[in-house]
C-alpha atoms as one frame of an Amber mdcrd trajectory, in Angstrom:
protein
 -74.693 101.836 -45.328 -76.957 101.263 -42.986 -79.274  99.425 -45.533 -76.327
  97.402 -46.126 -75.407  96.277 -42.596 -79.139  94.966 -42.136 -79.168  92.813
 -45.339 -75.881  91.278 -43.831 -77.643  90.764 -40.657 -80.620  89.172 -42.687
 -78.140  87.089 -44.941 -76.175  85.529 -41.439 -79.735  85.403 -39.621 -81.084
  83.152 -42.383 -77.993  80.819 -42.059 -77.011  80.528 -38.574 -80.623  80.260
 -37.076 -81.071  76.997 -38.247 -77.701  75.864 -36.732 -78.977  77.644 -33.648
 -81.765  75.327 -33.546 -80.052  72.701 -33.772 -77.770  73.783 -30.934 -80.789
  74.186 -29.093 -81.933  70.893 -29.542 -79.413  68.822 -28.307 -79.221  71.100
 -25.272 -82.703  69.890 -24.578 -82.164  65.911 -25.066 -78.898  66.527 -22.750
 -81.064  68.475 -20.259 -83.023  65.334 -19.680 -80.033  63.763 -18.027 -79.170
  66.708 -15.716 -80.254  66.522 -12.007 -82.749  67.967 -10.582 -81.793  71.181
  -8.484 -80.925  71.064  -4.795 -83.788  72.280  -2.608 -83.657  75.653  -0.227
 -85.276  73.795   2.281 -83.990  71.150   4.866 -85.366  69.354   7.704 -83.339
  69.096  10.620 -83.796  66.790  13.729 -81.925  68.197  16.904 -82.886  68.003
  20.503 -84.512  69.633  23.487 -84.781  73.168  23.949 -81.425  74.315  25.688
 -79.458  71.314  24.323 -76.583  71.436  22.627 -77.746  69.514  19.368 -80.438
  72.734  19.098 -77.569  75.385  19.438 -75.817  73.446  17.185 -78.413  73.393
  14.557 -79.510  77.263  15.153 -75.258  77.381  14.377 -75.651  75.436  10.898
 -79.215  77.634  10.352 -77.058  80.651  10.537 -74.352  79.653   8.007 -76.698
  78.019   5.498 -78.704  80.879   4.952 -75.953  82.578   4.021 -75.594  80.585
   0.833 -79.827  80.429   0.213 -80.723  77.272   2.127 -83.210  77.726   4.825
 -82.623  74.792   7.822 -85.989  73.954   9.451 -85.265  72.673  12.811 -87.394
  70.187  14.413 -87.680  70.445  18.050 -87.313  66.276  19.474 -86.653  64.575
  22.959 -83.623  63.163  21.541 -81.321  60.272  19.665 -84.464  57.640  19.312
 -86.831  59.949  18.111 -84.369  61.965  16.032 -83.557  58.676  14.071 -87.475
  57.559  13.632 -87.841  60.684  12.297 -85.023  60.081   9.330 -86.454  56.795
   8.992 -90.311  57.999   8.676 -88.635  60.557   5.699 -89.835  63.290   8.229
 -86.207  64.907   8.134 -83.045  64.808   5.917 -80.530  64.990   9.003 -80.305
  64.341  12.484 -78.022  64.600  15.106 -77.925  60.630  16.876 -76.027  59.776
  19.002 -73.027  57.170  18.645 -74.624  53.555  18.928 -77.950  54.170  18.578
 -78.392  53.765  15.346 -77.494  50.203  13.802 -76.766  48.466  10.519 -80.294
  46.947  10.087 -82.880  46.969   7.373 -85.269  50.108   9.330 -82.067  52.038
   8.527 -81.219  51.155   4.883 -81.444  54.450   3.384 -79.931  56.304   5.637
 -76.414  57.448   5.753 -73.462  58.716   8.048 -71.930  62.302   7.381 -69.547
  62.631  10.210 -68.842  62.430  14.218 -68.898  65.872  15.300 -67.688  65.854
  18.740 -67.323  63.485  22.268 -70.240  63.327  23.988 -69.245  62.035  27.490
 -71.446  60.761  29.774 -72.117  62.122  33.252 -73.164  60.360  36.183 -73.817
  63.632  38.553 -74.672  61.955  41.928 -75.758  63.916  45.788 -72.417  64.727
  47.454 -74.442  62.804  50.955 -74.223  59.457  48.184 -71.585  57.159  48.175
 -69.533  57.491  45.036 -71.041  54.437  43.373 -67.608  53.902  40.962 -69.532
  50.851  39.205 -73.136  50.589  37.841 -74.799  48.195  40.374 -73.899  50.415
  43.415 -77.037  52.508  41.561 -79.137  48.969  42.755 -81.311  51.060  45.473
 -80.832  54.643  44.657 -83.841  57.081  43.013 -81.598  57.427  39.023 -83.150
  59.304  36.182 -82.325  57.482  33.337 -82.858  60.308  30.512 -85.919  60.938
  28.908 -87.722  58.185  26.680 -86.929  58.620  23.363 -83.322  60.188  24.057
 -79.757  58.777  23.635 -79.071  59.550  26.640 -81.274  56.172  27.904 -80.579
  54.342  25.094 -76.697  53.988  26.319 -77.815  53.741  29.860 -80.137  50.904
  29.463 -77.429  49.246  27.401 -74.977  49.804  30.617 -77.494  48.556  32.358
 -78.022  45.082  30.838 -74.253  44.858  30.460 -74.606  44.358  34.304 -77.153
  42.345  34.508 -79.343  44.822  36.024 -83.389  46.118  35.186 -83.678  49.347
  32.853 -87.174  49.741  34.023 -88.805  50.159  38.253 -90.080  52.739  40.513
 -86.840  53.802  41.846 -85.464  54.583  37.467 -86.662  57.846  36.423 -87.759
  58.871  32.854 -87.184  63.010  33.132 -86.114  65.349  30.787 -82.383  67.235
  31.465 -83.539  70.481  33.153 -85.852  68.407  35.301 -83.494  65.698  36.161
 -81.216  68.466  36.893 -82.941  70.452  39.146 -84.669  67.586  41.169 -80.924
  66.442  41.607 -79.736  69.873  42.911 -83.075  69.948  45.382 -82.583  66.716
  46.607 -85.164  64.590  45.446 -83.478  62.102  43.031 -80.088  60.669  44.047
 -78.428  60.409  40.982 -79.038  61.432  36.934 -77.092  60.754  33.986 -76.554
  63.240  31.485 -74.874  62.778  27.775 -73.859  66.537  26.499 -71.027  67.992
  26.307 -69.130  70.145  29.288 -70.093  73.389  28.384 -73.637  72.473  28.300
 -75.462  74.717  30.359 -76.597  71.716  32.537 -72.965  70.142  33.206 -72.004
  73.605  34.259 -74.419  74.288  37.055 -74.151  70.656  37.755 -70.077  70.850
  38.389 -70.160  74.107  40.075 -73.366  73.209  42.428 -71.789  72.256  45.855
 -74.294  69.868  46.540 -73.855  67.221  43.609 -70.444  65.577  42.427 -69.567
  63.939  39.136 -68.760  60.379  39.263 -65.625  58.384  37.901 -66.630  55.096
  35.723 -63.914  52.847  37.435 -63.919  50.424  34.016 -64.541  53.121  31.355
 -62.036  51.473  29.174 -63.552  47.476  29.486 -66.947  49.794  27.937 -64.944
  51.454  25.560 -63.080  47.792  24.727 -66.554  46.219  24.356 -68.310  48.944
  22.029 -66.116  50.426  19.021 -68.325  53.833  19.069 -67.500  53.876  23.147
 -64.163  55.564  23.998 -62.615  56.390  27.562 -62.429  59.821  28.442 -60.178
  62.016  31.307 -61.904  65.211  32.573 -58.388  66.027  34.501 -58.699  67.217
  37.896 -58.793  71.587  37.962 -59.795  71.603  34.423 -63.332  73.095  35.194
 -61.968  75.599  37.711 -58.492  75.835  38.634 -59.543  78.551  41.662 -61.874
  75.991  43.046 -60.395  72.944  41.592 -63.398  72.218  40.159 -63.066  68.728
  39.211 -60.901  67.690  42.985 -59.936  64.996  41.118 -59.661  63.136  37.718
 -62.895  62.402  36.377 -62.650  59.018  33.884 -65.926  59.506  31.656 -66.900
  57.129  29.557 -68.410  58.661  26.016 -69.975  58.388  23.379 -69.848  60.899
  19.827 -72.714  63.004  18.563 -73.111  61.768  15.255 -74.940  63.611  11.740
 -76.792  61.362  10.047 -78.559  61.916   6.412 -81.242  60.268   4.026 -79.759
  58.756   1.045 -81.941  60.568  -1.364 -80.229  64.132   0.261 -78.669  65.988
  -3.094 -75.009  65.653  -3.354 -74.296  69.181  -3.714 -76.158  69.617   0.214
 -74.382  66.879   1.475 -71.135  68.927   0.004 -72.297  72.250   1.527 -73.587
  70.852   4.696 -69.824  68.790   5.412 -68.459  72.411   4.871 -70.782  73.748
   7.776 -69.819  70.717   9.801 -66.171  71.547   9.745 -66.676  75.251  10.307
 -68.174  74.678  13.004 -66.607  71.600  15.201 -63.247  71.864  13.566 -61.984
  74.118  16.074 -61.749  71.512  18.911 -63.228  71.632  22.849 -62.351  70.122
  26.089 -61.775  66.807  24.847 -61.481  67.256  20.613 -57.880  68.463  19.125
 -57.969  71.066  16.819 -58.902  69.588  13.708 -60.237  65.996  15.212 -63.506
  66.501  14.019 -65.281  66.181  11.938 -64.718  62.547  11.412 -65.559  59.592
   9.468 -64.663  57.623  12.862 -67.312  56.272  15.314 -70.333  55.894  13.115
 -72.592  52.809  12.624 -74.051  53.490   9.679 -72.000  53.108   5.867 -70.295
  56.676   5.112 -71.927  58.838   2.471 -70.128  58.986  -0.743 -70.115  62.514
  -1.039 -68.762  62.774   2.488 -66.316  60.560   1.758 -64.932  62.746  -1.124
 -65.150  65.567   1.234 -62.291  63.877   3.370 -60.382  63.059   0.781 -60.300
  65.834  -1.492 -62.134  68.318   0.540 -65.229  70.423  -1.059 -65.846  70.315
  -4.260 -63.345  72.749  -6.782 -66.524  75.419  -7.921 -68.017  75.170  -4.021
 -64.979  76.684  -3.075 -64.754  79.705  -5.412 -68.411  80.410  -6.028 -71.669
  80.855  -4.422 -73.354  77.600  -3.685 -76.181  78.403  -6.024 -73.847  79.097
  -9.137 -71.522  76.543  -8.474 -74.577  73.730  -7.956 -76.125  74.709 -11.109
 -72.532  75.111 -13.121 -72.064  71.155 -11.772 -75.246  70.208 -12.713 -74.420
  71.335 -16.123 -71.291  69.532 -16.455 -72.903  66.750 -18.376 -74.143  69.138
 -20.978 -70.438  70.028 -21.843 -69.279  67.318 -23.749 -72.408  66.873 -26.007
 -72.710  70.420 -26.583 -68.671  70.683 -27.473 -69.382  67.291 -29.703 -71.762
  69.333 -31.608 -70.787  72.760 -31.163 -66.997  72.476 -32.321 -67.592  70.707
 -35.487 -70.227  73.073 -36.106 -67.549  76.442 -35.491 -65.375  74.573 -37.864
 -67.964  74.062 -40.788 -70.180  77.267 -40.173 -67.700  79.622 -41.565 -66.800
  77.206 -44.832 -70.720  76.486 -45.395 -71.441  80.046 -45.019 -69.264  80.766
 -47.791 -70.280  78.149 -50.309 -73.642  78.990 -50.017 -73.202  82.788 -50.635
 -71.217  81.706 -53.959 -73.306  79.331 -54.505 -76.416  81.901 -54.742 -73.783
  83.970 -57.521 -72.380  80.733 -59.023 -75.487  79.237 -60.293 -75.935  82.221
 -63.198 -72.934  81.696 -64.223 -73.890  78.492 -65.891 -76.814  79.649 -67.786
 -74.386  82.377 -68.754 -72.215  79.848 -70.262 -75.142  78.342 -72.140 -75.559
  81.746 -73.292 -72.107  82.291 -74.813 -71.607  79.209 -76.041 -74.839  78.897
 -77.966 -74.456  82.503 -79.234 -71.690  81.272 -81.717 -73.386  79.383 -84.371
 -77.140  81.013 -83.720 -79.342  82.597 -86.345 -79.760  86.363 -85.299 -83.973
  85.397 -84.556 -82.134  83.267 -81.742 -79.598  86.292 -80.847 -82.322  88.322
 -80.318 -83.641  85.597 -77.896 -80.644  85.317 -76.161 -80.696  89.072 -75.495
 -83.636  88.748 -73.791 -82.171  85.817 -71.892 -79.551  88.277 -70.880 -81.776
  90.970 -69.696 -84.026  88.964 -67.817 -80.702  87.508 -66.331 -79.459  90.813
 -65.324 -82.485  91.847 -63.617 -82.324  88.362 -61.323 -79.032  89.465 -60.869
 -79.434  93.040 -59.828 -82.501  91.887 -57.073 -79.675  89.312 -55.603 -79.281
  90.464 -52.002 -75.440  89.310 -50.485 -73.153  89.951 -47.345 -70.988  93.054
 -48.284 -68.011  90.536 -48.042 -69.496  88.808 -51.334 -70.315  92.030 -53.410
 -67.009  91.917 -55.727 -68.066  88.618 -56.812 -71.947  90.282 -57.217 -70.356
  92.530 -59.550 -67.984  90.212 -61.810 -71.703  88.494 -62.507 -72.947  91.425
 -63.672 -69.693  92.619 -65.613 -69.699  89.228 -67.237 -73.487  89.315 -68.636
 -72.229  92.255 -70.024 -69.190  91.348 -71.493 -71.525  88.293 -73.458 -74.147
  90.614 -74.243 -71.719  93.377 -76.315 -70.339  89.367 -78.231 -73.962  88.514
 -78.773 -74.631  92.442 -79.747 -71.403  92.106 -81.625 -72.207  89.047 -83.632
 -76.175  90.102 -84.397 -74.897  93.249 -86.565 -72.837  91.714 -88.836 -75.739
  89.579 -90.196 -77.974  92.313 -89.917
């Protein structure tokens, strides 16, 4: 039996590998069309140490790495930098902040994924300073600016030249947060603005210290009028700390949005997992965001990514939200071997089985005509020519008997044979007579 089962397996072997190679084949000239595999590493551009656009990123580093991808975080001074970095190619994302980057030809290949959340800015100001509710009250007072490179003093300087007054002098500073901060709180600067959001470590000890005092933009909405990425804010009076009303009064802010930003060339199926991570972690809402607000296609500069743009439509992508990332990435990138492997596997499933069969029969069918020759020519031969034909028979029935088939084919093995025997006893039959 045994013996049996393995000449099957050698019979269906002999046929179907060649099919199989075929198979394989057009899998191969398909493959050429598939793309390439998404990377397990990306470059991320986020902020200063302590920021919130670095405990943001440390946020998305945490939830990528649970689906393989390893987020390198690049350590930057700010907006500016963060976005010449995307430009140079040196990262695939960045955090920028709303307005500083443009539609121009430096940012071509780059892309926006999504506001993430208000960024307000702060004008934090000595409490022994006259609220200075408008921009050119600043005129003669020691400001830090933000540091260079930051988006902080890109908005600022734009203020600034809205009001016809210098960006650059003795009496505008260039410091980092912390510093501008803590020179604030000792007294040696007047006044600092600050873009992050309120439950930045900095706006905290700024709004609780009792010697510094937020200030209210008196015409946050003409900014927010003039600049479609600007939009008018209401910190409302107690909402810090209702024990120490902590604003004493309502605080009009005028802000901007923190903004993710991509390189064309990122892989789709990142830019699918990534907008995931985005809305895990700023859907929830904040001070100023409703539940659900963000992430948004609103606010940005730049042209929306076309995967991101699926994303709010239809949401992530049907396998991404079943599967692992890895499994479903690779099951999409196979999606355009389907249909030319189904074009050339169904026909195949449908003629296999026939083929299979005609050639089996075939190997039994082709005796069958030399037996006819046999037993028709036997009728009117001279017995030198019977004897002939006996040996025909013989040798035939030896062929016959080495013939290996699938079990499935045996019967029709065995008619054969019960047929060369059948002419042989006529030819037999027909010799003795004449004998």
């Amino acid at each position: 039996m045994g013996v049996k089962k393995s000449r099957n397996s050698r019979n269906q072997l002999r046929f179907y590998l060649p099919l199989a190679g075929l198979v394989i084949l057009g899998f191969l000239l398909a493959w050429g069309f598939v793309e390439p595999a998404p990377p397990h590493q990306v470059v991320i551009a986020a902020g200063e140490p302590g920021g919130a656009y670095m405990a943001h990123a440390r946020g998305y580093a945490k939830r990528l790495a649970r689906q393989g991808i390893e987020l390198k975080i690049l350590q930057t001074s700010g907006s500016v930098e963060n976005l010449a970095m995307l430009q140079s190619g040196k990262a695939d994302l960045a955090f920028v902040q709303g307005g500083v980057a443009r539609a121009d030809p430096a940012n071509a290949a780059l892309r926006g994924l999504a506001s993430l959340y208000y960024e307000p800015l702060w004008l934090f100001v000595r409490k022994e300073v006259a609220a200075p509710g408008r921009l050119p009250a600043l005129k003669r007072l020691r400001v830090s600016l933000g540091p260079s490179g930051s988006g902080t003093r890109a908005l600022v300087e734009q203020l600034l030249r809205d009001n016809g007054l210098p960006h650059d002098g003795g009496n505008l500073l260039s410091l980092s947060s912390p510093e501008a901060a803590r020179q604030l709180m000792d007294g040696k600067i007047d006044a600092a603005f600050f873009v992050a959001a309120p439950e930045s470590e900095t706006v905290q000890r700024l709004l609780h210290h009792p010697g510094v005092r937020p200030v209210s933009f008196e015409r946050a909405a003409a900014y927010a009028r003039r600049y479609g990425w600007l939009k008018e804010l209401v910190l409302p009076e107690g909402a810090e700390d209702l024990a120490h009303n902590l604003p004493d009064r309502d605080i009009h802010l005028l802000a901007t949005s923190a903004t993710m930003l991509a390189r064309e060339s990122l892989h789709p199926a990142l830019v699918s997992l990534f907008m995931q991570v985005l809305k895990k972690e700023h859907g929830g809402g904040g001070w100023f965001e409703r539940r659900g607000e963000f992430p948004s296609p609103r606010y940005l500069t730049l042209p929306l990514d076309d995967e991101a743009r699926r994303f709010y439509e239809h949401g992530p992508p049907f396998l991404q939200r079943y599967l692992p990332f890895w499994l479903a990435s690779f099951l999409d990138r196979m999606k355009i071997m389907i249909l030319p492997l189904l074009g050339l596997l169904l026909p195949l499933f449908k003629v296999a089985p026939p083929l299979y069969r005609w050639r089996m029969r075939a190997r039994i069918y082709r005796w069958y005509d030399e037996l006819e020759q046999v037993d028709q020519e036997a009728v009117l031969a001279p017995p030198e020519r019977l004897e002939e034909l006996l040996r025909t028979l013989r040798g035939l029935e030896e062929e016959v008997r080495d013939v290996k088939v699938p079990l499935a084919f045996s019967d029709q093995l065995y008619h054969l044979r019960l047929h060369i025997d059948f002419v042989r006893r006529e030819v037999r039959r027909r010799l003795t007579p004449r004998s």
